[in-house]
SEKOLBA-830388 format. One record per residue: residue in one letter; x negated, y negated, z negated of N, C-alpha, C in turn. Coordinates in steps of 0.2 Angstrom, whole numbers, plus 5000, padded with zeros to 4 digits. Example, Ala and Ser with C-alpha at 12.3 -4.5 7.8 and 13.67 -1.06 7.14 Angstrom:
% SEKOLBA-830388
A493450284961493850224961493450164961;S493650114965493250054964493650004961;
% end
This chain:
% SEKOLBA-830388
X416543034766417143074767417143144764;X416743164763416643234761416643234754;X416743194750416943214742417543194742;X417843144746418843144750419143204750;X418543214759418943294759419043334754;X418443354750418443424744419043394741;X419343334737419843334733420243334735;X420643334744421143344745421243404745;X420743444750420743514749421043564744;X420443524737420643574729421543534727;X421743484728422243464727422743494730;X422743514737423343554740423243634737;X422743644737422743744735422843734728;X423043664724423043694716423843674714;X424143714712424843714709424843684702;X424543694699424343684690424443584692;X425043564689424943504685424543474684;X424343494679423843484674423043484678;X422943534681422543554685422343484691;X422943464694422643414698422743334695;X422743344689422743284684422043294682;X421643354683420843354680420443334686;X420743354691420243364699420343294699;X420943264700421043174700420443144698;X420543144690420143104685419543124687;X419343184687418643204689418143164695;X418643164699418443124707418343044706;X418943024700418742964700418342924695;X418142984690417342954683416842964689;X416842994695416043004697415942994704;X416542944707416342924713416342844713;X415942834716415742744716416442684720;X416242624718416842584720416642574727;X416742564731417542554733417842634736;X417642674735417642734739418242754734;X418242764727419042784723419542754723;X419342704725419742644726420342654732;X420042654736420142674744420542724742;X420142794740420642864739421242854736;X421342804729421842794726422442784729;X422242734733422742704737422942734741;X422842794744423042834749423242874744;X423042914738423542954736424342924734;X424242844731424842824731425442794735;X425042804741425542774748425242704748;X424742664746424842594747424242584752;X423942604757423642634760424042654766;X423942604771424242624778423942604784;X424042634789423542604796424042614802;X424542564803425042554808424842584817;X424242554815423942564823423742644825;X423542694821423342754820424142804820;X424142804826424742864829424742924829;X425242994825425043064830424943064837;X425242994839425343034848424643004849;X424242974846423842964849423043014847;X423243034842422743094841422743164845;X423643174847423543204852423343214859;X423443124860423043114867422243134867;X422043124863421343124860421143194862;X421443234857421343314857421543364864;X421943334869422043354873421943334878;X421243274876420743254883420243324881;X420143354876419443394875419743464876;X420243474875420543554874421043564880;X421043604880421643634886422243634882;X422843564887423543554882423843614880;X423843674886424343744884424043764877;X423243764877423143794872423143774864;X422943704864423143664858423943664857;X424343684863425143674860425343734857;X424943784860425143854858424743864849;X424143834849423943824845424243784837;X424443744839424643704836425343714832;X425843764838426543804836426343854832;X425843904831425543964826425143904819;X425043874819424743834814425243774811;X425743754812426243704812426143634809;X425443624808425043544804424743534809;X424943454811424243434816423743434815;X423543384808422843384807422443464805;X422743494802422243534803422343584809;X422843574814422643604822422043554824;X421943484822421543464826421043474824;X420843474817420143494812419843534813;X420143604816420043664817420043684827;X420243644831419943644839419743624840;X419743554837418943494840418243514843;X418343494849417543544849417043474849;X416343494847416043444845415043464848;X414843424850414343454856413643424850;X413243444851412443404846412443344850;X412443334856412343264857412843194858;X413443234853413943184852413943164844;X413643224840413443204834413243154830;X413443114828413043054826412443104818;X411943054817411643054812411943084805;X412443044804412743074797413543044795;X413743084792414443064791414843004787;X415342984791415242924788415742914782;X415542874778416042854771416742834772;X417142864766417942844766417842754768;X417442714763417742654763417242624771;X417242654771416842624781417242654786;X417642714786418342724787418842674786;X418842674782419442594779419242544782;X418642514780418742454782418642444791;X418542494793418342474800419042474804;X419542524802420142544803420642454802;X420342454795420742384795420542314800;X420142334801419742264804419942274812;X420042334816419842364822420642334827;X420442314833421042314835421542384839;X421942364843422442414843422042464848;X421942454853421542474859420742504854;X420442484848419942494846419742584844;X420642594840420542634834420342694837;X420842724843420642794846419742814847;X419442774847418742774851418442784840;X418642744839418442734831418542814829;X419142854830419342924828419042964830;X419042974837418643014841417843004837;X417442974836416742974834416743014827;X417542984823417343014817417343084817;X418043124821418043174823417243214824;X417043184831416443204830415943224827;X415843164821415443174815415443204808;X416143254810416343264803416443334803;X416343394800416443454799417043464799;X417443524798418143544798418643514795;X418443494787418643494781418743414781;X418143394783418143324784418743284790;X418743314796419243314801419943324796;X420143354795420643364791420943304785;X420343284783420343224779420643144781;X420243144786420243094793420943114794;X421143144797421743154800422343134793;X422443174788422743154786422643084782;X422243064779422242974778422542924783;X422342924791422442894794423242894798;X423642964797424342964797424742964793;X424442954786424942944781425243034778;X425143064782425443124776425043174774;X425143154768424443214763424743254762;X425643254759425843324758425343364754;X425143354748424643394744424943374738;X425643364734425943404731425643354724;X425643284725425343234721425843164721;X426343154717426643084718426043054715;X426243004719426142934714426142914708;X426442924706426542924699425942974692;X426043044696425443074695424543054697;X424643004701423943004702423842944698;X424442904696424242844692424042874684;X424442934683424242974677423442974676;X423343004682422443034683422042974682;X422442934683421742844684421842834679;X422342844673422242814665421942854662;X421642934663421342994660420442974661;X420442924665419742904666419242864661;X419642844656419442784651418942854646;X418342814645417942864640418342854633;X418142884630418442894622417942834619;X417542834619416942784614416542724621;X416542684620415942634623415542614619;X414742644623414242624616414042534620;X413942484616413642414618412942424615;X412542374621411842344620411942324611;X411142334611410842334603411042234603;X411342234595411342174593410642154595;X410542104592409942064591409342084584;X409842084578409542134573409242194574;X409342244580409242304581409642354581;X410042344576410642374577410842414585;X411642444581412042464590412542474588;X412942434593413842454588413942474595;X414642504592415142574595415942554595;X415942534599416642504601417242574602;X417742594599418142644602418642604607;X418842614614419442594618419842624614;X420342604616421042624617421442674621;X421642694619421942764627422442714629;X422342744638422842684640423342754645;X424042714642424542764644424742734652;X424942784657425142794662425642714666;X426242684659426542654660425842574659;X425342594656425042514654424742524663;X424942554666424342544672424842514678;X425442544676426242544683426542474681;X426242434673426442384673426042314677;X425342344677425142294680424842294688;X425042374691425142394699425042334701;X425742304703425842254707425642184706;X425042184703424842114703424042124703;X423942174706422942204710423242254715;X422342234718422742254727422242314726;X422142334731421742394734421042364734;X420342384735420242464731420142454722;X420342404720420442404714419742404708;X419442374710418942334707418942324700;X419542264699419742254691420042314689;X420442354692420742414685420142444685;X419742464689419242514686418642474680;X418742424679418042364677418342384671;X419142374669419542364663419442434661;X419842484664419742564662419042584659;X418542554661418042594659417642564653;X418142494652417542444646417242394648;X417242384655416842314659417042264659;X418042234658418142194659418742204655;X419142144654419742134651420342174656;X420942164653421542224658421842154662;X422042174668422142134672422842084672;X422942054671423442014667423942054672;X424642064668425442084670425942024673;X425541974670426241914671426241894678;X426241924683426141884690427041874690;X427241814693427841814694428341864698;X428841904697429141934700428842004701;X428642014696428142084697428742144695;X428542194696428942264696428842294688;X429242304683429342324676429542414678;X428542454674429042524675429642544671;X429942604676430642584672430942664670;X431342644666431442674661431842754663;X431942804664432242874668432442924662;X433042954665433442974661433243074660;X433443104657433343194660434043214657;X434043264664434443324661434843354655;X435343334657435843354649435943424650;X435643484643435743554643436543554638;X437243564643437643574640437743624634;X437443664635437343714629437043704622;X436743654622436143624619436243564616;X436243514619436143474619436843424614;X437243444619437843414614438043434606;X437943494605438043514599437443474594;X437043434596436543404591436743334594;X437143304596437043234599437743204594;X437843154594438343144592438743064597;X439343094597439743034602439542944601;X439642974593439542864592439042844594;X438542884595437842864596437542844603;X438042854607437842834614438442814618;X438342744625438542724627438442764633;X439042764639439342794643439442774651;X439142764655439242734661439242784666;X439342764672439442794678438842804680;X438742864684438042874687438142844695;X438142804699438242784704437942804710;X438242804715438142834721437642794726;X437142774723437042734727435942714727;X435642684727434942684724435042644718;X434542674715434142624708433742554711;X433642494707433342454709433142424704;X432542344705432542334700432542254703;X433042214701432842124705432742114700;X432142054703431642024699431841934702;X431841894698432041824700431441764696;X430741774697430641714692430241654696;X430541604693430141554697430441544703;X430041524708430241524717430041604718;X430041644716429841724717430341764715;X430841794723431441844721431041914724;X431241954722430942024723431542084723;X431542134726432042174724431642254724;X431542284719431242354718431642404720;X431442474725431642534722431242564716;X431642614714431342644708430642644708;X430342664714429742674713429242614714;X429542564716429142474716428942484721;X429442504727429542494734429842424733;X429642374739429942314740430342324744;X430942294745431342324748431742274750;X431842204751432142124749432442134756;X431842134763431942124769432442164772;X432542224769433242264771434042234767;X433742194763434342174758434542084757;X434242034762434141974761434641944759;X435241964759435941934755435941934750;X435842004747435842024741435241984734;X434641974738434141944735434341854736;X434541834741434441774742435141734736;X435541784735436041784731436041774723;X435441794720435341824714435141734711;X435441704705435341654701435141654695;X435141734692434641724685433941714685;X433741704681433041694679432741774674;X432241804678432341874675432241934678;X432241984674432242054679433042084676;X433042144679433942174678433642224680;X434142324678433942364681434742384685;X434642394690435442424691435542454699;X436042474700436042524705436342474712;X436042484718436142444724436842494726;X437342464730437942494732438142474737;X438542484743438942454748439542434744;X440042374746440742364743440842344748;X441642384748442042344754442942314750;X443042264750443442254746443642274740;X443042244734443042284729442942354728;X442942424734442942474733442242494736;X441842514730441242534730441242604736;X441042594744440742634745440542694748;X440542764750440042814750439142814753;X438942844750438142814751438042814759;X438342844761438242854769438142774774;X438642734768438942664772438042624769;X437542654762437142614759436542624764;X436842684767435842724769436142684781;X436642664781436542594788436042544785;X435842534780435242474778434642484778;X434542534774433842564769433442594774;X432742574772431942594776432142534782;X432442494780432342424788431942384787;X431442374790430942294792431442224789;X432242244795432342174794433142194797;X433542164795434442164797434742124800;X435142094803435342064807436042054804;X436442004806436941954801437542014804;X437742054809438142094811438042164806;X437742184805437542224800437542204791;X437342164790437442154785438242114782;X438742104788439442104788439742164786;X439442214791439842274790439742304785;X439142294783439042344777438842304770;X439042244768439042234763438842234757;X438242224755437742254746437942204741;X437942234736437842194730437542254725;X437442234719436842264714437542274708;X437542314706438142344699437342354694;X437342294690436842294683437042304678;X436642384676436642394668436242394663;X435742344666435242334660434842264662;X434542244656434042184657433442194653;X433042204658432242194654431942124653;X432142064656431941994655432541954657;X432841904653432941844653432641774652;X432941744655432441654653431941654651;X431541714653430641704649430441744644;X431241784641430841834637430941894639;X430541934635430442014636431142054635;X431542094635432142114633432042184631;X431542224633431442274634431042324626;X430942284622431042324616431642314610;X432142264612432642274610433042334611;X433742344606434142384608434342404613;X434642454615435242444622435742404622;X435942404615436542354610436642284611;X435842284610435542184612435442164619;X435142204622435042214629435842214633;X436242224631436842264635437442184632;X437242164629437642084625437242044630;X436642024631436341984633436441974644;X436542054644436642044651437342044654;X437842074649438442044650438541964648;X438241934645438141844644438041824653;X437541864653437341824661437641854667;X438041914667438541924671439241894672;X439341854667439941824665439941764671;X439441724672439141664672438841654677;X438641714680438141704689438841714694;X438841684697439141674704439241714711;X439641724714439341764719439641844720;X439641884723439841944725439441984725;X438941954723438042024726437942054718;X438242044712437942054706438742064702;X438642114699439242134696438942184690;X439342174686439142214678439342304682;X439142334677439442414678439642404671;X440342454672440742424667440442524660;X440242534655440542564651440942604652;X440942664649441542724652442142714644;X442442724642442642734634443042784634;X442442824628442842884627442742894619;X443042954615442842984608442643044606;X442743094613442143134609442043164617;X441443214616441143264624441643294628;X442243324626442643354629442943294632;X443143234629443643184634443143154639;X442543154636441843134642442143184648;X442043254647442043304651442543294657;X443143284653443843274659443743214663;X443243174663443143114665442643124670;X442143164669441543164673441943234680;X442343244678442643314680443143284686;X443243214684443943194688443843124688;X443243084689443243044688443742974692;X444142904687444442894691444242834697;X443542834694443142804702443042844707;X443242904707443142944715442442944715;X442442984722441643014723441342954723;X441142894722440542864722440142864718;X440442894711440042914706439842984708;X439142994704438843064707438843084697;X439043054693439043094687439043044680;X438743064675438942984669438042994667;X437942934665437442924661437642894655;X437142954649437242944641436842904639;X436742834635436142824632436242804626;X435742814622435842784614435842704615;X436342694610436542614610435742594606;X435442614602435142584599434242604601;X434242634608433642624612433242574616;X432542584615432342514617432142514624;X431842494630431942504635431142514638;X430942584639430242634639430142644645;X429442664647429342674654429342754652;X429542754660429342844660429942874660;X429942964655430542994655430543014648;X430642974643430643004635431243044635;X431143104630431743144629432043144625;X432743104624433243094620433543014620;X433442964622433742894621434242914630;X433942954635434342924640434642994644;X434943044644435443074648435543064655;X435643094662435643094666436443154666;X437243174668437443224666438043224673;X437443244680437643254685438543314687;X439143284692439343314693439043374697;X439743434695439443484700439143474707;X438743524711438643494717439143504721;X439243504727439843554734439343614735;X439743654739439443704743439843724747;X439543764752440143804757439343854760;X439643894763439243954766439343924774;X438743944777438743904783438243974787;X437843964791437444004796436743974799;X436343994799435643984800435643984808;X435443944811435443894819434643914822;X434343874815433643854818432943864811;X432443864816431843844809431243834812;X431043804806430343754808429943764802;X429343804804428643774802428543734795;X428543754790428343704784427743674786;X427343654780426643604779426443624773;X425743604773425443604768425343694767;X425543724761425443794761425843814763;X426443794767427143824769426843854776;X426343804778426343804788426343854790;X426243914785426143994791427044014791;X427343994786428044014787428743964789;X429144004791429643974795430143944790;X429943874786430343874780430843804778;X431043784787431343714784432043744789;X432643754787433143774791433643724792;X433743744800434443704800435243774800;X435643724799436243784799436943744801;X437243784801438143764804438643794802;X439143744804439843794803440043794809;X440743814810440843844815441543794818;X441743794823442143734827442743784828;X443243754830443843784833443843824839;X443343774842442943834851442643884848;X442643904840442243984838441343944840;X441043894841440443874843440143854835;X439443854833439243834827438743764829;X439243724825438843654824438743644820;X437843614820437443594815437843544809;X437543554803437743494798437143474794;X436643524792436143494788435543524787;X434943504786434443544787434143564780;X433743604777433843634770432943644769;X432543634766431943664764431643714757;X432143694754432043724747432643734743;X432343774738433043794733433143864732;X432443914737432443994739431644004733;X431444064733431144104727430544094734;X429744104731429444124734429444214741;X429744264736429844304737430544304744;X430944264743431544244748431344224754;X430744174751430544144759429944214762;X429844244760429644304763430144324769;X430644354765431144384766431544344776;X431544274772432044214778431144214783;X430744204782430244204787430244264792;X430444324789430444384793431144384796;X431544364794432144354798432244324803;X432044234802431844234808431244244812;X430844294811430344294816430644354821;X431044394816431244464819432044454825;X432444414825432844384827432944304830;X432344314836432144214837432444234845;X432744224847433044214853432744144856;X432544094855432144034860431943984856;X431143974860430643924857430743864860;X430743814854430643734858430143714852;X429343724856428843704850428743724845;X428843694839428743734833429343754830;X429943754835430543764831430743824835;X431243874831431343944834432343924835;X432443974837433243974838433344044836;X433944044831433844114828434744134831;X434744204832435144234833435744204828;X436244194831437044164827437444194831;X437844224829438444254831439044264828;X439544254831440044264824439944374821;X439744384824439844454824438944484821;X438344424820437844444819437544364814;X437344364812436944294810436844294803;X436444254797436344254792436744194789;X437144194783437544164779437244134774;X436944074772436644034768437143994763;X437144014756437643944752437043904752;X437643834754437043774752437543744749;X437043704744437243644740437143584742;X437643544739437443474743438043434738;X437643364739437743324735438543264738;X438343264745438943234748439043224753;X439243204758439343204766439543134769;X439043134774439043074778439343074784;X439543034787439643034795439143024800;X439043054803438143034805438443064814;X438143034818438143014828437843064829;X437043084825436643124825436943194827;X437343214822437543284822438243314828;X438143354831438443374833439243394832;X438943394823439743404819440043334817;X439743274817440043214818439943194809;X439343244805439443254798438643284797;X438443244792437843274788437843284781;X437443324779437443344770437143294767;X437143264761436843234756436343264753;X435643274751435243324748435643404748;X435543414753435543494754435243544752;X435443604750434843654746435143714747;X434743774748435143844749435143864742;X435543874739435843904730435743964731;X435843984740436144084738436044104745;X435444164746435544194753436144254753;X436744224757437244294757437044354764;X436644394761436544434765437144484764;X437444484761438244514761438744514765;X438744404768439444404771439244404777;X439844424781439844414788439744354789;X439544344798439244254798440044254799;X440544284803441144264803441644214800;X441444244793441644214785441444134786;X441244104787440444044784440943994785;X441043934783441443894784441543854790;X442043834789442443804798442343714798;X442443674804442143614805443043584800;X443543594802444043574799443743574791;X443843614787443643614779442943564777;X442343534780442043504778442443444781;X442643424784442943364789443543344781;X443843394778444343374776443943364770;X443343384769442943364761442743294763;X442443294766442143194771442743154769;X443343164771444043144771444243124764;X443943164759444343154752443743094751;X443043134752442443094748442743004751;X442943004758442742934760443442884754;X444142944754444442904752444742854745;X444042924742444042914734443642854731;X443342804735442842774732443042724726;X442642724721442642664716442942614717;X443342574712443442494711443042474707;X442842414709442542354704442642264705;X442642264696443142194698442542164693;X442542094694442042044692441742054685;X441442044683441142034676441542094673;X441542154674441742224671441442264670;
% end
């Protein structure tokens, strides 16, 4: 556990990119299998232990420590694991001889029953220094919060391949020198899902010891292909109209369904499985192949707003009343496989012929083409993305070159991403809460409101980012210096119509949500602008977001079959 620990430690204190693409690869030339393996997996989420609860490490910690003090504790520090890393009291004669390894962690966790684990924690606690504790803790509840996707740490596992492998002497006497091959990010995400943890075969392959893991498991996840930011300043002045086709940017998730053989699959972007929340959808599907396209609600042909998509998503399992009311189907705009072949270094020209073939022809309500935008030059794009006649369930257009082939990753220039503006309104600061990771000393996650017809402020969204490091200075002292009542790690900050802070937030759309007091929640929320200028009086009222809710619900997209 203590070369675990040291890497998550150096990986949360180190900001540089680049930086933790060295410490990664680092950790993983010089630590033995299965112990990289194990780490991997936990860097990338695929690494879970269902029976390993916070509440149960609090029961733990609060059989050894005084609750008042660990609570108060715990409120000044705002991360469990390291309140508990750091109170743990630990006696010589509870000591064990030596500390024990990640993959003896692992595997005991995995094999231990439910009743077993707390007893399993508590020893390791025990046996393990601060740093170590700390480690423990976050492995075994899933949140490292150290500033690492997945993605990135699959970067650092293909950084490990040496440049040269020397081979045993022929027989002659000789010594021949085999050069690998660099092996890119995308050669590792395509065979992910067809090796399990702690990964044995990729590292044999990686390093020269074995062949690469075969990709062809049926139904397997194709990395996929991402769009970047179009600089209107820039970018259009070098592009030209003919050269790219034009689609909706949809309201809804990316996905990838996969259909080969007796094997149906349905991917989020990130090669989350996700079928079991969408069993219609999947069970629905008739081609033979992979598709890329975006998952949606439709209710009478009218695609929608995301609020009606996110009643489904993160569920185990759905029930037939739910899945009446909220209704999915898949709007496909691209195909990486048909009937057995690859599609994916064709054009977008060939690719986009081939999946209009087989949208024509499949069956059913779950799978519908996305249709093409037609326009002639960026300014008639502009009045379109501006006013679009689908309504809010498009959140912008996507540009792509007709004659692009279909890449993993985010290459610049085949694929555009050209987001509408966001919404905003000025609202007022309620509440705040304790960051993580480097944030924990400061008060950096807010909630805020508008204000009702009773003159009272009702919550609508909570905010984390979008502010300068120097701002969160600023908003930390604010509310530490105006906190009027504590509930644990959260503060309640002075609001008044006549006193309170004014936050513009951004946000992408508005849901109706039970949750909120206001009867409404934000879509990716984000503070654009602390107005320390305006009165909180000013901040916007519950009627004018009601009346945005009101437009977004009634604007939703049509889509008609094979279009």
């Amino acid at each position: 556990m203590r070369a675990f620990a040291e890497l998550l430690d150096r990986l949360a204190l180190t900001g540089s990119r680049n930086a933790k693409l060295v410490l990664l690869r680092d950790y993983l030339r010089v630590t033995p299998d299965p112990d990289r393996g194990w780490a991997l997996a936990a860097l990338t989420g695929d690494l879970t232990f269902d029976a390993a609860k916070p509440a149960m490490i609090r029961k733990a910690v609060e059989a050894r420590v005084d609750p008042v003090l660990f609570g108060w504790s715990y409120d000044y520090v705002g991360d469990l694991a390291e309140t508990v890393s750091l109170i743990w009291p630990t006696h010589a004669d509870h000591r064990p001889n030596r500390e024990p390894e990640l993959g003896e962690v692992v595997e005991a966790l995995r094999n231990a029953k439910r009743g077993e684990v707390q007893g399993l924690i508590e020893g390791w606690l025990d046996a393990l220094q601060p740093n170590g504790r700390w480690a423990l803790l976050k492995l075994v509840t899933g949140a490292l919060r150290i500033g690492l996707s997945a993605r990135l740490a699959k970067t650092a596992t293909a950084m490990i391949r040496p440049e040269t492998l020397t081979r045993s002497p022929v027989p002659e006497g000789g010594e021949t020198e085999a050069r690998l091959e660099r092996v890119d990010v995308s050669d590792i995400e395509e065979i992910w899902h067809a090796i399990e943890p702690p990964y044995g075969d990729l590292f044999a392959w990686l390093e020269g010891r074995a062949t690469r893991p075969s990709p062809e498991a049926p139904g397997r996840f194709r990395p996929v292909m991402l769009a970047v930011a179009i600089d209107e300043t820039v970018d259009f002045q070098r592009l030209d109209p003919a050269d790219y086709a034009a689609e909706w940017k949809w309201d809804g998730i990316r996905v990838q369904a996969v259909r080969e053989g007796d094997v149906t699959r349905l991917y989020s972007r990130t090669g989350d499985e996700i079928a079991s929340a969408f069993p219609d959808v999947a069970s629905a599907l008739s081609f033979e192949g992979a598709i890329d396209g975006e998952l949606v609600v439709i209710h009478e042909s009218r695609i929608a707003p995301f609020g009606d998509l996110q009643q489904r998503l993160n569920r185990k399992s759905v029930d037939a009343k739910t899945m009446a009311a909220f209704p999915a189907a898949i709007l496909a705009y691209d195909a990486l496989a048909l009937d057995g072949e690859d599609l994916r270094a064709l054009s977008l020209r060939e690719r986009r012929a081939r999946l209009e073939a087989m949208a024509t022809t499949h069956g059913g309500e779950r799978l519908h083409l996305s249709p093409l935008v037609s326009f002639s030059d960026w300014p008639e794009l502009a009045s379109l993305r501006a006013d679009p006649p689908v309504g809010a369930a498009a959140e912008g257009l996507m540009l792509k070159r007709w004659d692009s082939p279909y890449l993993a990753g985010r290459p610049k220039g085949p694929w555009f991403k050209w987001k509408r503006d966001p919404h905003t309104l000025d609202a007022v600061l309620m509440y705040a809460q304790r960051g993580h990771g480097k944030r924990s000393s400061f008060y950096s996650d807010y909630t805020f409101g508008v204000w009702t017809k009773e003159g009272v402020l009702a919550p609508v969204g909570k905010a984390y980012f979008g502010f300068t490091d120097e701002e969160l200075k600023q908003l930390d002292k604010f509310v530490r210096d105006h906190t009027v009542e504590r509930f644990g790690p959260v503060r309640s900050v002075r609001a008044e119509r006549d006193f309170g802070l004014v936050l513009e937030v951004a946000f992408e759309g508005l849901n109706r949500s039970s949750r909120h007091k206001s009867g409404v929640a934000m879509r990716f929320p984000r503070i654009s602008r602390i107005r320390w200028d305006k009165p909180a009086r000013e901040a916007a009222r519950i009627d004018e977001v009601m009346g945005l809710l009101e437009a977004i619900e009634s604007g939703g997209g049509r889509i008609t079959k094979g279009a």
